[in-house]
SEFI-378230 format. One record per atom (N, C-alpha, C, O): residue number from 1; atom name; residue in three letters; x, y, z. Coordinates in steps of 0.001 Angstrom, whole numbers. Layout:
N
{r NUM,CA,ala,{X,Y,Z}}
...
//
This chain:
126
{r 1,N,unk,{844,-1168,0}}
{r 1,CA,unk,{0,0,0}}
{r 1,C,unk,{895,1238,0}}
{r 1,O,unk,{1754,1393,868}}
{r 2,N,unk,{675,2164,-1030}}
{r 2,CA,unk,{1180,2872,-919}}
{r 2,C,unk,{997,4033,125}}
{r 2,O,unk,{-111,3989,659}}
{r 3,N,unk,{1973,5278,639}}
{r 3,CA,unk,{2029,6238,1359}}
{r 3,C,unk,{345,6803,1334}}
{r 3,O,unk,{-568,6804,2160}}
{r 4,N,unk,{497,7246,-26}}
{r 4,CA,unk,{-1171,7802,-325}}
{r 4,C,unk,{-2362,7283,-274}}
{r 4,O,unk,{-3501,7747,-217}}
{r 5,N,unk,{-1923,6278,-302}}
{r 5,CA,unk,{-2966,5083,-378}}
{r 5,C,unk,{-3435,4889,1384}}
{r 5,O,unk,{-4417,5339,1975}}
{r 6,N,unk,{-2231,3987,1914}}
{r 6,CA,unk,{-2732,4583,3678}}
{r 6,C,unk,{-3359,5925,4622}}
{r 6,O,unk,{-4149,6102,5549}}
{r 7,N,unk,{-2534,6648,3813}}
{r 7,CA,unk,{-3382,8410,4444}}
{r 7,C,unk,{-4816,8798,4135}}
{r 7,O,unk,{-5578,9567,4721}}
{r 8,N,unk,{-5002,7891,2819}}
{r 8,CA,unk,{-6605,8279,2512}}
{r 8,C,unk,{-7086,7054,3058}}
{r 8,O,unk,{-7699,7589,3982}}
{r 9,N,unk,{-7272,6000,3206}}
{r 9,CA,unk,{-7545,4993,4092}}
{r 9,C,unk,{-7581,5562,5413}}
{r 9,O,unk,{-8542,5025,5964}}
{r 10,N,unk,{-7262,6033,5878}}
{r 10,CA,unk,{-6464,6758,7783}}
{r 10,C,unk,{-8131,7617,7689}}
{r 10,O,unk,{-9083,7485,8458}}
{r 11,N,unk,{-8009,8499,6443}}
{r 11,CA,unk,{-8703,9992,6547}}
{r 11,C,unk,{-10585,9274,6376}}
{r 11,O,unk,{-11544,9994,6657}}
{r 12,N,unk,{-10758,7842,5897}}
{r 12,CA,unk,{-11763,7225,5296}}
{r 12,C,unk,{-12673,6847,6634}}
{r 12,O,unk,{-13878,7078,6733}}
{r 13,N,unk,{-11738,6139,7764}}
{r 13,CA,unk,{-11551,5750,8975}}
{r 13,C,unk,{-12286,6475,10042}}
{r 13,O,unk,{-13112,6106,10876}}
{r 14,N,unk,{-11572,7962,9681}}
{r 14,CA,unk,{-11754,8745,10810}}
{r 14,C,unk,{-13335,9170,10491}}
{r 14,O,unk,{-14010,9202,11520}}
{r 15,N,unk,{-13825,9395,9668}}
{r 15,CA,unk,{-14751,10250,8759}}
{r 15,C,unk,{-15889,8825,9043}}
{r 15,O,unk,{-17006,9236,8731}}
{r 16,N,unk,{-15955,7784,9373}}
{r 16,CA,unk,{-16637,6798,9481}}
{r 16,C,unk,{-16931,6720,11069}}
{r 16,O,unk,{-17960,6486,11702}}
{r 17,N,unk,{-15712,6990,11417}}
{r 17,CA,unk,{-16008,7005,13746}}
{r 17,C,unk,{-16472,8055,13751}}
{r 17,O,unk,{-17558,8038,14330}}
{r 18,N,unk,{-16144,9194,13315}}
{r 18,CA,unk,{-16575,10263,13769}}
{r 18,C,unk,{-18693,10449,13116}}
{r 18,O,unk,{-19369,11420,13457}}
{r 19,N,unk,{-19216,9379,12282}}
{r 19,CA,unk,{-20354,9226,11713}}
{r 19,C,unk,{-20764,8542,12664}}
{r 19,O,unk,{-21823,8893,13185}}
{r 20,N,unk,{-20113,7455,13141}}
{r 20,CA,unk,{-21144,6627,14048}}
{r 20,C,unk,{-20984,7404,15358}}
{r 20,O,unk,{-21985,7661,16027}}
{r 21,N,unk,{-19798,7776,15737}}
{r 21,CA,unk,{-19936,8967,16845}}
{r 21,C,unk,{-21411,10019,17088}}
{r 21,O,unk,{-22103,10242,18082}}
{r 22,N,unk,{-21461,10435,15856}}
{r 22,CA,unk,{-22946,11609,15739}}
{r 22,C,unk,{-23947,10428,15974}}
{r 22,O,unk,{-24529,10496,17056}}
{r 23,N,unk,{-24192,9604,15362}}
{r 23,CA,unk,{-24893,8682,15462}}
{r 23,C,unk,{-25608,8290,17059}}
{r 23,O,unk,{-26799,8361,17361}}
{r 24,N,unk,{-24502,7884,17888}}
{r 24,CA,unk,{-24515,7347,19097}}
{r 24,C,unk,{-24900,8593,19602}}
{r 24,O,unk,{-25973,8486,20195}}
{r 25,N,unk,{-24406,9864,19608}}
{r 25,CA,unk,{-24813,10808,20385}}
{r 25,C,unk,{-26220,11488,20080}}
{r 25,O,unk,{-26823,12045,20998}}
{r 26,N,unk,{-26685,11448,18930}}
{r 26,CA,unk,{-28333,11740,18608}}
{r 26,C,unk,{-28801,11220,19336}}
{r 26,O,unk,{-29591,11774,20101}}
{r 27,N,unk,{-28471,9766,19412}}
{r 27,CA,unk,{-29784,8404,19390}}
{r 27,C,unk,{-29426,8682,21373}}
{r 27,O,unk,{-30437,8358,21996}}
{r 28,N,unk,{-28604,9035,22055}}
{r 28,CA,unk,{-28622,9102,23555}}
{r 28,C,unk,{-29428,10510,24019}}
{r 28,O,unk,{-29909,10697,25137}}
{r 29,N,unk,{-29452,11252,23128}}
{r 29,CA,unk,{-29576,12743,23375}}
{r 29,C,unk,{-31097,12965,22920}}
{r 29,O,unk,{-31654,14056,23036}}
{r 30,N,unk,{-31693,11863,22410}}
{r 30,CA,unk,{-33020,11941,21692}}
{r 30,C,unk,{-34118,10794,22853}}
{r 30,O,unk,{-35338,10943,22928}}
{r 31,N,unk,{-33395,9796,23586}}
{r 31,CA,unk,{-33161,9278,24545}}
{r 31,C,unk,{-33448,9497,25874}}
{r 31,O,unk,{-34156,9014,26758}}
{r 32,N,unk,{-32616,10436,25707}}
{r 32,CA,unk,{-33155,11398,26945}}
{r 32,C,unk,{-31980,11284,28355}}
{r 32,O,unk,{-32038,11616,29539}}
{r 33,N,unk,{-31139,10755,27643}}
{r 33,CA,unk,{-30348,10232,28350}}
{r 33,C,unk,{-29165,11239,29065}}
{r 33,O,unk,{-28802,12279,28514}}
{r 34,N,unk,{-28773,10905,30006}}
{r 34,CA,unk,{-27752,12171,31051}}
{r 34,C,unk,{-26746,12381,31321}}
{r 34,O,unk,{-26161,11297,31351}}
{r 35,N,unk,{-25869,13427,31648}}
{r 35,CA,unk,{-24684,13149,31870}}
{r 35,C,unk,{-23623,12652,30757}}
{r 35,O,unk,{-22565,12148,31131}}
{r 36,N,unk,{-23926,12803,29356}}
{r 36,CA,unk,{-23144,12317,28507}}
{r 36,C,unk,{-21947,12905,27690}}
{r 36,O,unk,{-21908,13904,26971}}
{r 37,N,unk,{-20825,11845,28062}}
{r 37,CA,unk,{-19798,12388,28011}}
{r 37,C,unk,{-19221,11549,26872}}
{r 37,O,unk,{-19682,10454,26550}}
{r 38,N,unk,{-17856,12327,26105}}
{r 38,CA,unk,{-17347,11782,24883}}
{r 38,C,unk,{-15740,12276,25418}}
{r 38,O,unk,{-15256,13375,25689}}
{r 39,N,unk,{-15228,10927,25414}}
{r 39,CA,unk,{-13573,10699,25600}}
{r 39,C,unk,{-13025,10622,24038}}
{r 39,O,unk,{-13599,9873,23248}}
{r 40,N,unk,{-12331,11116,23783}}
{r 40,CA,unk,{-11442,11169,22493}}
{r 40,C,unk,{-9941,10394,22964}}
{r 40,O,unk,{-8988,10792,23634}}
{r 41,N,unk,{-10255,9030,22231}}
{r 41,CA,unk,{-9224,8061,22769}}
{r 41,C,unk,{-8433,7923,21288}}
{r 41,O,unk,{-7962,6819,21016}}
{r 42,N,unk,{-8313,8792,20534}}
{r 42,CA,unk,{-7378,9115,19243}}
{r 42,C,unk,{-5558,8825,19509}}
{r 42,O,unk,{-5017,9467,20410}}
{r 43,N,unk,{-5084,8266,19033}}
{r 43,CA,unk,{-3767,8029,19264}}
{r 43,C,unk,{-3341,7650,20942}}
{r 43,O,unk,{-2142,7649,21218}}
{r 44,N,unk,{-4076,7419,21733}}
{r 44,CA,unk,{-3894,6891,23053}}
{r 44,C,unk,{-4089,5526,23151}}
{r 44,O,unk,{-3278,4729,23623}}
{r 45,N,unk,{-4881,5340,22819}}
{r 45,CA,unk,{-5044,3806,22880}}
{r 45,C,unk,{-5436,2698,21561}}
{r 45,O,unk,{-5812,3311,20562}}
{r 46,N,unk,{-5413,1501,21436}}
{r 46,CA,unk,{-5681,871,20093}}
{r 46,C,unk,{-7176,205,20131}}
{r 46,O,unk,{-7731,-216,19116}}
{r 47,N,unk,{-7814,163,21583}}
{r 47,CA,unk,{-9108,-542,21460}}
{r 47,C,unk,{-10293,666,20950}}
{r 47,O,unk,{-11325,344,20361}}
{r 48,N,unk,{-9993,1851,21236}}
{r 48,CA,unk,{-10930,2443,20426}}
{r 48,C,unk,{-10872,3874,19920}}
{r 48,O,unk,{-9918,4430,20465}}
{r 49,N,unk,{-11527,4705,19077}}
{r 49,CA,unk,{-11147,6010,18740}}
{r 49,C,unk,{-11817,7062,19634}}
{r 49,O,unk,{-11258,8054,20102}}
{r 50,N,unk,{-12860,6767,19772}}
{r 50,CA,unk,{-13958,7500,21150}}
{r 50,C,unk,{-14818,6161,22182}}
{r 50,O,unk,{-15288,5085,21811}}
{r 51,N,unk,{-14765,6721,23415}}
{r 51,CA,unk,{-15660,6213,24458}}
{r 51,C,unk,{-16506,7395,24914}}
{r 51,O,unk,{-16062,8477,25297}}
{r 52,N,unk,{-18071,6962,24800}}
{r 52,CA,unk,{-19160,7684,25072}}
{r 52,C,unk,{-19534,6782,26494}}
{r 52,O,unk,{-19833,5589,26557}}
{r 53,N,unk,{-19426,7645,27454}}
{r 53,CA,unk,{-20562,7561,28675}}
{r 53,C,unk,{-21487,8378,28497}}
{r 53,O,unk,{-21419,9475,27942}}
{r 54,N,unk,{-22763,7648,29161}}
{r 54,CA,unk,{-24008,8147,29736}}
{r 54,C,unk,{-24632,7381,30564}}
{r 54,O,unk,{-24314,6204,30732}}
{r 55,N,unk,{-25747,8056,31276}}
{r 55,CA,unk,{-26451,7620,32476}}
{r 55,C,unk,{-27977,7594,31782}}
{r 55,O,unk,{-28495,8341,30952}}
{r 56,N,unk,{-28496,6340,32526}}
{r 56,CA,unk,{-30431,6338,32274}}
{r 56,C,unk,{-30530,6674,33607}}
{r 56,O,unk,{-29583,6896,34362}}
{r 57,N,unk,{-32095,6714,33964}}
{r 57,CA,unk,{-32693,7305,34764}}
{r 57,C,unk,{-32787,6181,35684}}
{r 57,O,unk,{-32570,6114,36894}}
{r 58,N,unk,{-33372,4824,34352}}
{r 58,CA,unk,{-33098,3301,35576}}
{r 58,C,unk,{-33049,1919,34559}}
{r 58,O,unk,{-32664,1947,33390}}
{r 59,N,unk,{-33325,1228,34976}}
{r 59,CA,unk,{-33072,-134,33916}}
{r 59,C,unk,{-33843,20,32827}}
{r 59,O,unk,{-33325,-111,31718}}
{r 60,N,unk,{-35303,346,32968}}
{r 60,CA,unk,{-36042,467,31791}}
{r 60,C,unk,{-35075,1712,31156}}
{r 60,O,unk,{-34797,1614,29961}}
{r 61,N,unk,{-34782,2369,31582}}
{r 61,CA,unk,{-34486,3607,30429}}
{r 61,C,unk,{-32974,3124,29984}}
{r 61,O,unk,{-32745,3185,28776}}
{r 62,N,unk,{-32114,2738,30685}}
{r 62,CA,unk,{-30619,1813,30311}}
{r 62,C,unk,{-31256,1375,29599}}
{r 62,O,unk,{-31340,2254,28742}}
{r 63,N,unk,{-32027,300,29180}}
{r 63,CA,unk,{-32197,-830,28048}}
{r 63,C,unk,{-32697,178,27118}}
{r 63,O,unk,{-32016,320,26102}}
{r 64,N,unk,{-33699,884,27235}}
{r 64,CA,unk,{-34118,1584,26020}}
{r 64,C,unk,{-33875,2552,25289}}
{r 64,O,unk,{-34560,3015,24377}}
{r 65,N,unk,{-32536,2990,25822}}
{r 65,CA,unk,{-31017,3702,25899}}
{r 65,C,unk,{-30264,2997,24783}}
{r 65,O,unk,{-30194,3211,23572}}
{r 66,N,unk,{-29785,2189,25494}}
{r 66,CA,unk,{-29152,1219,24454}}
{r 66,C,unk,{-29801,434,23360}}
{r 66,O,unk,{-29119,220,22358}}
{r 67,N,unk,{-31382,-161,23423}}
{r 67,CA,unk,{-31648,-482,21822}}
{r 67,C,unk,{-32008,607,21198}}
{r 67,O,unk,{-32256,377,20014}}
{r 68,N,unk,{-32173,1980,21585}}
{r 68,CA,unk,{-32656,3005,20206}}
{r 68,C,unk,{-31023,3204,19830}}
{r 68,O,unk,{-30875,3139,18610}}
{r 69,N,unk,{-29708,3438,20583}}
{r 69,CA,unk,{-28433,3129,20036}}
{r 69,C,unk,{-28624,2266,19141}}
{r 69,O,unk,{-29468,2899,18507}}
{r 70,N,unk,{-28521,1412,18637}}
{r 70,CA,unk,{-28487,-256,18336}}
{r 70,C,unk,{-29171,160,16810}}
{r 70,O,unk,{-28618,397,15736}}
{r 71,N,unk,{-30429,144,17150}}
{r 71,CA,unk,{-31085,662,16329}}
{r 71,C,unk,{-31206,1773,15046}}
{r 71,O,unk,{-31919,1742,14043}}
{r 72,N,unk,{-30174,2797,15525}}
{r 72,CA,unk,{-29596,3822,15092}}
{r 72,C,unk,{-28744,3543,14080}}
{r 72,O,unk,{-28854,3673,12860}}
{r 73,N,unk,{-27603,3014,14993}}
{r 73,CA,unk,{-26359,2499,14620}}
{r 73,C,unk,{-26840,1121,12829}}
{r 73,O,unk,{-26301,863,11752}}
{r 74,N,unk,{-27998,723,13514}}
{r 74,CA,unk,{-28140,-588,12164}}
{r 74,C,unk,{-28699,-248,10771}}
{r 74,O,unk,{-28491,-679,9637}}
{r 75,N,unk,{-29852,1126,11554}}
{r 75,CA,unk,{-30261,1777,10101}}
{r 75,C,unk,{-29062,2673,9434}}
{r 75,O,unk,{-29161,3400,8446}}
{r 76,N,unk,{-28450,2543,9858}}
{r 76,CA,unk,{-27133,3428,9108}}
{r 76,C,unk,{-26368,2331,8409}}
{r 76,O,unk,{-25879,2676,7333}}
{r 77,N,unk,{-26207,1385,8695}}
{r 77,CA,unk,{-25592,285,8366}}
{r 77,C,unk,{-24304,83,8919}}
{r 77,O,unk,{-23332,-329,8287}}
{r 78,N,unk,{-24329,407,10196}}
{r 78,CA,unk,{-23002,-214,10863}}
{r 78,C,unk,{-23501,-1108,12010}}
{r 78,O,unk,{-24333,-885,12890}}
{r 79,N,unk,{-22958,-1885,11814}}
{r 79,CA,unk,{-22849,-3215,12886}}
{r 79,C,unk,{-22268,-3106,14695}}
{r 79,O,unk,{-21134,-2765,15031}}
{r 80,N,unk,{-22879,-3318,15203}}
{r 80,CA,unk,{-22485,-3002,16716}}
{r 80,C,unk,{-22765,-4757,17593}}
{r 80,O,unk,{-23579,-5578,17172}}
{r 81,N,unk,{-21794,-4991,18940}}
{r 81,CA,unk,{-22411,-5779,19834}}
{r 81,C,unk,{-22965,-5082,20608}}
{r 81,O,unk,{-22995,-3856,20501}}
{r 82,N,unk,{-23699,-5971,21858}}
{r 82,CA,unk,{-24090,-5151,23070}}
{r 82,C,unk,{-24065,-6157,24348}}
{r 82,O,unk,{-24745,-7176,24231}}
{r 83,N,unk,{-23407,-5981,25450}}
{r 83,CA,unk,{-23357,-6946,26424}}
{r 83,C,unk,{-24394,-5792,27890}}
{r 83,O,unk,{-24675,-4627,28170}}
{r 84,N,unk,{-24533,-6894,28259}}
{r 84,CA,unk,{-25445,-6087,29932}}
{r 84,C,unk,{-26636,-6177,29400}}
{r 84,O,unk,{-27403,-5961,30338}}
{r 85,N,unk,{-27437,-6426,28163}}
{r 85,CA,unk,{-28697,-5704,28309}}
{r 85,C,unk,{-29893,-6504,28893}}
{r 85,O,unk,{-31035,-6179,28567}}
{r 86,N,unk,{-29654,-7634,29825}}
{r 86,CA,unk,{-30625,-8014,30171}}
{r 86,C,unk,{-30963,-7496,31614}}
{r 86,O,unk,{-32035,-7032,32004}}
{r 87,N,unk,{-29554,-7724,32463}}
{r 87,CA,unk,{-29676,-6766,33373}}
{r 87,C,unk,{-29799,-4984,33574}}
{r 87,O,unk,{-30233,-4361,34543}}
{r 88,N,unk,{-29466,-4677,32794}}
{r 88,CA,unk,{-29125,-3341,32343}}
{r 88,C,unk,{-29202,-2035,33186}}
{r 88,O,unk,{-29883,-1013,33272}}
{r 89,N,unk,{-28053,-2678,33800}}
{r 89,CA,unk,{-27376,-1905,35343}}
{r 89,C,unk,{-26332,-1132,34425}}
{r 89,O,unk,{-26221,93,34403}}
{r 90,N,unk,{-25520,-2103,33608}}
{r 90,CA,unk,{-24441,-1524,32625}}
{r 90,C,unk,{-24615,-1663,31376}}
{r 90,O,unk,{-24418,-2867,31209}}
{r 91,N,unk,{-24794,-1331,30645}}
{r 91,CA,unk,{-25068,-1615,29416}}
{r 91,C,unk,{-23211,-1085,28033}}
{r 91,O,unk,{-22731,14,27754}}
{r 92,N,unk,{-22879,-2253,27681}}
{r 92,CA,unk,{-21852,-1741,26913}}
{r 92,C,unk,{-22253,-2415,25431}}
{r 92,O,unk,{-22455,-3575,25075}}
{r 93,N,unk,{-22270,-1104,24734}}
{r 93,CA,unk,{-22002,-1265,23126}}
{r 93,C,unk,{-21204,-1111,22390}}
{r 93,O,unk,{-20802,43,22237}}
{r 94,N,unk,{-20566,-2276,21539}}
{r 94,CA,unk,{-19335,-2058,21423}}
{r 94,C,unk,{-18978,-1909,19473}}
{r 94,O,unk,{-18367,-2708,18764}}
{r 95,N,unk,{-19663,-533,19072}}
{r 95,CA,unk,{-19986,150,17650}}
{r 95,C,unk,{-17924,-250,16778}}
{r 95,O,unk,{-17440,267,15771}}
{r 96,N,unk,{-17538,-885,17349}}
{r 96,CA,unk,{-15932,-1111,17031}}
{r 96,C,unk,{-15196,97,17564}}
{r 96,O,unk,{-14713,51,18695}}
{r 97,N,unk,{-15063,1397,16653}}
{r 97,CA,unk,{-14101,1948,17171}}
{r 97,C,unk,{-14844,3223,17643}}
{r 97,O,unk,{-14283,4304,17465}}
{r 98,N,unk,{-16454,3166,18419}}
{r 98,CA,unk,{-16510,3781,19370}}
{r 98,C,unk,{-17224,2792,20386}}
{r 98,O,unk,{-18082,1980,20039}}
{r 99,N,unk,{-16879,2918,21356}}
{r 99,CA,unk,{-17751,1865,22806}}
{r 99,C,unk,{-18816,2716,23190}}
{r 99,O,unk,{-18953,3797,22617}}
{r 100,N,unk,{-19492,2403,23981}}
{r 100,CA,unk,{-20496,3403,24167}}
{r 100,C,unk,{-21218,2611,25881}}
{r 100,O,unk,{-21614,1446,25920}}
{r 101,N,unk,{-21231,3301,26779}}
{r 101,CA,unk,{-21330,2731,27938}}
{r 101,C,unk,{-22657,3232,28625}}
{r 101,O,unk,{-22681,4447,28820}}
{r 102,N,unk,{-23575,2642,28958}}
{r 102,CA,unk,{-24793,3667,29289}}
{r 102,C,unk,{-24938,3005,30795}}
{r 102,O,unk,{-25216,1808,30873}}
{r 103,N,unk,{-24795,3590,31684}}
{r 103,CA,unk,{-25045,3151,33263}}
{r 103,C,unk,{-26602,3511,33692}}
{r 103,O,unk,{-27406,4078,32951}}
{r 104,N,unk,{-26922,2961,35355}}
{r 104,CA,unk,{-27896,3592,35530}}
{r 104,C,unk,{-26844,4239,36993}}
{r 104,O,unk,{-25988,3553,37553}}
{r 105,N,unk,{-27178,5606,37348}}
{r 105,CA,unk,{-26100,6653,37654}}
{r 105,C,unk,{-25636,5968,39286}}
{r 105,O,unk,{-24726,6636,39778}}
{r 106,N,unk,{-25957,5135,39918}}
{r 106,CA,unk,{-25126,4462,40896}}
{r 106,C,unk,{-23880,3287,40533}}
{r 106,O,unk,{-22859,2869,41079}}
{r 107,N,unk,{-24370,3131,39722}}
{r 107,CA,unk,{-23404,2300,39057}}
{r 107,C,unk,{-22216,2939,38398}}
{r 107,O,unk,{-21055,2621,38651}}
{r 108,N,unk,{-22609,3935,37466}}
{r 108,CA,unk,{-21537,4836,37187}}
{r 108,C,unk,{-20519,5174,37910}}
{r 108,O,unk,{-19321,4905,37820}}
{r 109,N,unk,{-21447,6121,39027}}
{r 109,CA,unk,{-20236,6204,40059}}
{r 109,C,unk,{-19496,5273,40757}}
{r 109,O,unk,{-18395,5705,41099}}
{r 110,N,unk,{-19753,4064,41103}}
{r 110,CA,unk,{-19013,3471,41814}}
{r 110,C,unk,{-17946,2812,40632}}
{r 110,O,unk,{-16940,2322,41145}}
{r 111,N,unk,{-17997,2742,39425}}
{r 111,CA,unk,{-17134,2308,38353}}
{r 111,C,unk,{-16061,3616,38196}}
{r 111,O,unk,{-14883,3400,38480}}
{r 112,N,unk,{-16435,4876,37776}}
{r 112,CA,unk,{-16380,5932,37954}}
{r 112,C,unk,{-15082,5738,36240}}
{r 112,O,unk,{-13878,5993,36228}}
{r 113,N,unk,{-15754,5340,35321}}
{r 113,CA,unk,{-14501,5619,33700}}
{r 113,C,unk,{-13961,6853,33609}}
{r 113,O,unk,{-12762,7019,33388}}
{r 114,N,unk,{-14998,8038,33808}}
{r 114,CA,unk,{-14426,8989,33253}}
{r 114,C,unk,{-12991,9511,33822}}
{r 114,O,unk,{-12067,10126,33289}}
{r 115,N,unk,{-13246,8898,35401}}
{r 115,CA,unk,{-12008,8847,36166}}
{r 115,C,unk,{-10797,8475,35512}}
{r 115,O,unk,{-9838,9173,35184}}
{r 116,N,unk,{-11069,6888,35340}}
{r 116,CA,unk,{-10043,5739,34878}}
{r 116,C,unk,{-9450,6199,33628}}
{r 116,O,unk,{-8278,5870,33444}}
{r 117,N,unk,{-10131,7014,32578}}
{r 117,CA,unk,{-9536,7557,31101}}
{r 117,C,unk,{-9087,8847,30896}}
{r 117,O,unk,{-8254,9307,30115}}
{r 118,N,unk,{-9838,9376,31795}}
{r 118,CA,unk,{-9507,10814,32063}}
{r 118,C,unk,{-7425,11423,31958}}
{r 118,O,unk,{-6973,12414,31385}}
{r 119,N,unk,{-6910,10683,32501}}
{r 119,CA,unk,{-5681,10519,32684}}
{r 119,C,unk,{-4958,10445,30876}}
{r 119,O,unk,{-3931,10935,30407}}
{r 120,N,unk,{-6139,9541,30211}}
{r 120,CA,unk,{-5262,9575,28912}}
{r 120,C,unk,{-6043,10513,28021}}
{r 120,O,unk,{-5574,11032,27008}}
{r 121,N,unk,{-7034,10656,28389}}
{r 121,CA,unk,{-7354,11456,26949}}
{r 121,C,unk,{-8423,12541,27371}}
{r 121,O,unk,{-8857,12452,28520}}
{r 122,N,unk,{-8994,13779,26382}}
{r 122,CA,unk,{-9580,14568,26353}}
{r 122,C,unk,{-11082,14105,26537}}
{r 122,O,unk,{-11616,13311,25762}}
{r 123,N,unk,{-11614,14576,27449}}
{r 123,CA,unk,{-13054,14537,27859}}
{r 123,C,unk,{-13871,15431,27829}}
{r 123,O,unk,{-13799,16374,28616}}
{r 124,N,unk,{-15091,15295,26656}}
{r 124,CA,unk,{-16151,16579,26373}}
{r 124,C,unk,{-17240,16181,27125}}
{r 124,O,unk,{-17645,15021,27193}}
{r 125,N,unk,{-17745,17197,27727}}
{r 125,CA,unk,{-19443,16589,28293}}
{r 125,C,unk,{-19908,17217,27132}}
{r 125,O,unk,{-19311,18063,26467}}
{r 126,N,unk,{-21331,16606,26883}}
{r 126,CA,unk,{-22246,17244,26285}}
{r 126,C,unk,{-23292,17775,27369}}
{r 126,O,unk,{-24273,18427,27012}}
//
């Protein structure tokens, strides 16, 4: 592959996280969802390009948090997992190279990420 060839590949990449990024943040913000925050994990780490926290109000709203995500994310045509959602104390979606973490807000805190990442990378609330 050539030089040019990787940089527009790189630039193809970014322009795709940063889509499902808007994505995830509509579908939480339409949601109704709280406290939501966007870590820019760009050149810090290799598991992902952004981590989105947010908080539901309680399990029903965690789960229904995370399938209008899901949902979002599929009519666009990108593929996501999702672990927690039966209990959905924690709910993690894992959109590839953005995660997306939706707590219900006791749980948050006692995990406390924004803490744990904070150290490496830039943190926006919305």
């Amino acid at each position: 592959m050539s030089k040019a060839t990787a940089k527009k590949k790189v630039s193809e990449d970014i322009r795709i996280d940063e889509q499902i990024l808007h994505i995830v943040m509509d579908a939480l913000e339409d949601s109704k969802a709280e406290d939501i925050v966007c870590i820019d994990l760009q050149g810090k780490t290799s598991i992902a390009s952004y981590m989105v926290i947010a908080s539901g109000t309680s399990q029903r709203h965690v789960a229904s948090t995370a399938e209008r995500v899901q949902e979002r994310l599929k009519a666009a045509g990108f593929s996501s997992a999702i672990e927690g959602e039966e209990k959905a104390d924690w709910v993690l979606i894992d959109a590839f190279d953005v995660i997306v973490h939706i707590f219900r807000p006791e749980v948050r805190e006692f995990y406390n990420l924004e803490k744990m990442w904070s150290s490496v990378a830039e943190i926006r609330k919305k």
